[in-house]
Residue, then its C-alpha position, 0 to 999 in steps of 0.5 A: x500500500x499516500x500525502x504530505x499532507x496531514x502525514x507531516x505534523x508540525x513539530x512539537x517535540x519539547x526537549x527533556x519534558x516528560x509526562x506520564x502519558x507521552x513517550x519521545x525518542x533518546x537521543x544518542x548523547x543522553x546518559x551514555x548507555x550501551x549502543x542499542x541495536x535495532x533489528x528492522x525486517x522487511x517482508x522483501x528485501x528488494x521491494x523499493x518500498x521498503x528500501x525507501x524505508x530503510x532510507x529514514x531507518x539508516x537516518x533514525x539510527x545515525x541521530x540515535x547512536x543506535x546499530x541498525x541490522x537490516x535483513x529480509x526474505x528476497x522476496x516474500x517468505x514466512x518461513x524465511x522471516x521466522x528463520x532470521x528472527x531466530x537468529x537475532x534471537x541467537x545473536x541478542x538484538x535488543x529490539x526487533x521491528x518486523x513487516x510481517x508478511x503472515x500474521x500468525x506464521x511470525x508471532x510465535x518467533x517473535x513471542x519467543x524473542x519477547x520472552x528472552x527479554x528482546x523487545x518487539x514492535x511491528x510496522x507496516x503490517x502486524x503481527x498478534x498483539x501479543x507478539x510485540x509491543x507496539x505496531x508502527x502503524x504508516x495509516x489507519x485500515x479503515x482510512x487506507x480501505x475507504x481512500x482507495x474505495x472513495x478514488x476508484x468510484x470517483x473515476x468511474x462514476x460509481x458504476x461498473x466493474x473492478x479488480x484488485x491486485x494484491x501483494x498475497x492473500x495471507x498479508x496481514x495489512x493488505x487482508x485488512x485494506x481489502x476488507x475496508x475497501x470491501x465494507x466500503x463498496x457495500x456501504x456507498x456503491x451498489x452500482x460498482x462490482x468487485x470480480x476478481x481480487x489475485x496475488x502478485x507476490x510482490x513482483x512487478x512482473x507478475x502484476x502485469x502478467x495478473x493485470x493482463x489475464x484480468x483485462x482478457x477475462x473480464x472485457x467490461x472492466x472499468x478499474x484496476x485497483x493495486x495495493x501493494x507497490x509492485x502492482x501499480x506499476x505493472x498494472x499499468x504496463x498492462x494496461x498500456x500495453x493492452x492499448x487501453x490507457x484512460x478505458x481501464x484506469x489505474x489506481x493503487x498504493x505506491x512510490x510517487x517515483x516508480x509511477x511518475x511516468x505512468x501519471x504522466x502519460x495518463x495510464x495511472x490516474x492517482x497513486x496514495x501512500x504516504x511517506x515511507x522514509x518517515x515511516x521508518x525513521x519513526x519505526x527506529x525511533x519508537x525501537x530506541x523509545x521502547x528498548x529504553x524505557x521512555x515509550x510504554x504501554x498506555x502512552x497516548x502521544x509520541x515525540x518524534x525528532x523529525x515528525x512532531x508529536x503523534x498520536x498513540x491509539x491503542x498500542x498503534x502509533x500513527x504516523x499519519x493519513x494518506x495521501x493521493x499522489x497524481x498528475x498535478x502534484x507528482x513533481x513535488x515528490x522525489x522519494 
């Protein structure tokens, strides 16, 4: 799965002021402790979506003082999730943030960790709340599910048929996108159909060949709706490719830079996201907060250094709503 818009707050960060129901980010100058190190996992290791991320993580460890390591599947793999969780178990991270590609698959490696004193929290998609601490989270479900459900009626004047591209059937945070995008659809648009929602693995090449299938099974098709950053783009390949650009538009979560071209040439009409450096400069300074002692359970509001002050709802910190990237404004983003 869009804004720098609200996802930007204004900064609020009062140095040294503590309160019992605020948590801020240590810095790497205060009371001269131990390095922590931070182990941050993405569901693909080669996803430009989470190497963006890792962008503002590799910033968040420098200003911390904080050891970052990074390390993932190549491409999506429960299995191999769990297996480089273990191994920072063995090695003895003090704090591991994970994208959980299978809710369920993880959470018993990651409960595991939490018991030999490792702290957890998740970030762009979840685990069990009992497996970690605290989820990172880059948008509310509801607000993701309702933002690409409002667009894509707005394209195609609430009628006709669509189909979604997802990452994999069993990903945490894309299973709850859909069920909002679902719960949307049935709420506001009974003129529109939902025919075919399939998995692309994460991989460009795939999404376009899954585009391509659906724009020969389905010759009514109005909408393809991609929700992983892999998917828009080659989505829109597809549909370029198909000699249907602007007769089949393209919508979906993405990076502005891999679909700038796209936006440009008419093919994708708007992409949301929001700003994934910031995503994981918080996802490390929250690790640090955590693994220190200053962010704790029933804190409502997190200091962040770059971000300002962010709301804590429940044991979800919340960077921010998404933003829709399109034609007219594309240009401002670079990331």
């Amino acid at each position: 799965m869009i804004r720098l818009l609200a996802l930007v707050l204004g900064l609020a960060l009062v140095a040294g002021c503590k309160k019992t129901d605020s948590a801020s980010a240590s810095t790497s100058g205060s009371g001269g402790g131990k390095k922590l190190t931070i182990a941050l996992m993405p569901k693909s290791k080669g996803n430009a979506y989470f190497i963006s991320c890792k962008q503002g993580a590799d910033q968040a460890a420098k200003d911390l003082g904080a050891e970052l390591l990074f390390d993932g599947p190549t491409e999506p793999d429960p299995a191999k999730q769990n297996e480089i969780v273990e191994n920072w178990i063995t090695i003895g991270v003090d704090v591991i943030a994970a994208a959980c590609e299978n809710k369920e698959g993880i959470s018993t490696a990651l409960r595991k960790a939490k018991q030999k004193g490792i702290k957890v929290l998740t970030y762009d998609s979840d685990a069990a709340p009992d497996a970690r601490e605290f989820f990172v989270n880059q948008a509310t479900p509801e607000g993701i599910g309702h933002g690409l459900m409002d667009e894509a009626a707005r394209l195609t004047g609430e009628d006709g048929e669509f189909a979604i591209i997802t990452a994999s059937l069993t990903a945490a945070n894309m299973n709850d996108w859909r069920k909002n995008i679902e719960a949307r659809l049935s709420e506001k648009y009974p003129k529109m159909k939902l025919v075919a929602t399939k998995p692309c693995d994460d991989l460009k090449d795939k999404a376009q060949s899954e585009a391509t299938a659906l724009l020969g099974a389905y010759p009514n098709l109005k909408l393809i709706m991609a929700i992983c950053s892999p998917a828009v783009p080659g989505a829109a390949e597809a549909v370029k490719q198909a000699g249907k650009t602007g007769a089949v538009k393209v919508i979906g979560l993405g990076l502005p830079s891999e679909n700038k071209r796209y936006l440009k040439e008419g093919v994708t009409q708007s992409v949301m996201l929001w700003k994934t450096v910031d995503l994981g400069y918080l996802t490390i300074e929250a690790a640090a907060a955590l693994a220190r002692g200053d962010l704790k359970p029933g804190a409502t509001k997190f200091n962040s250094k770059r971000l300002g002050e962010l709301e804590i709802k429940g044991d979800n910190i919340l960077l921010g709503k998404p933003f829709i990237f399109n034609k007219e404004n594309i240009d401002q983003f670079s990331f």
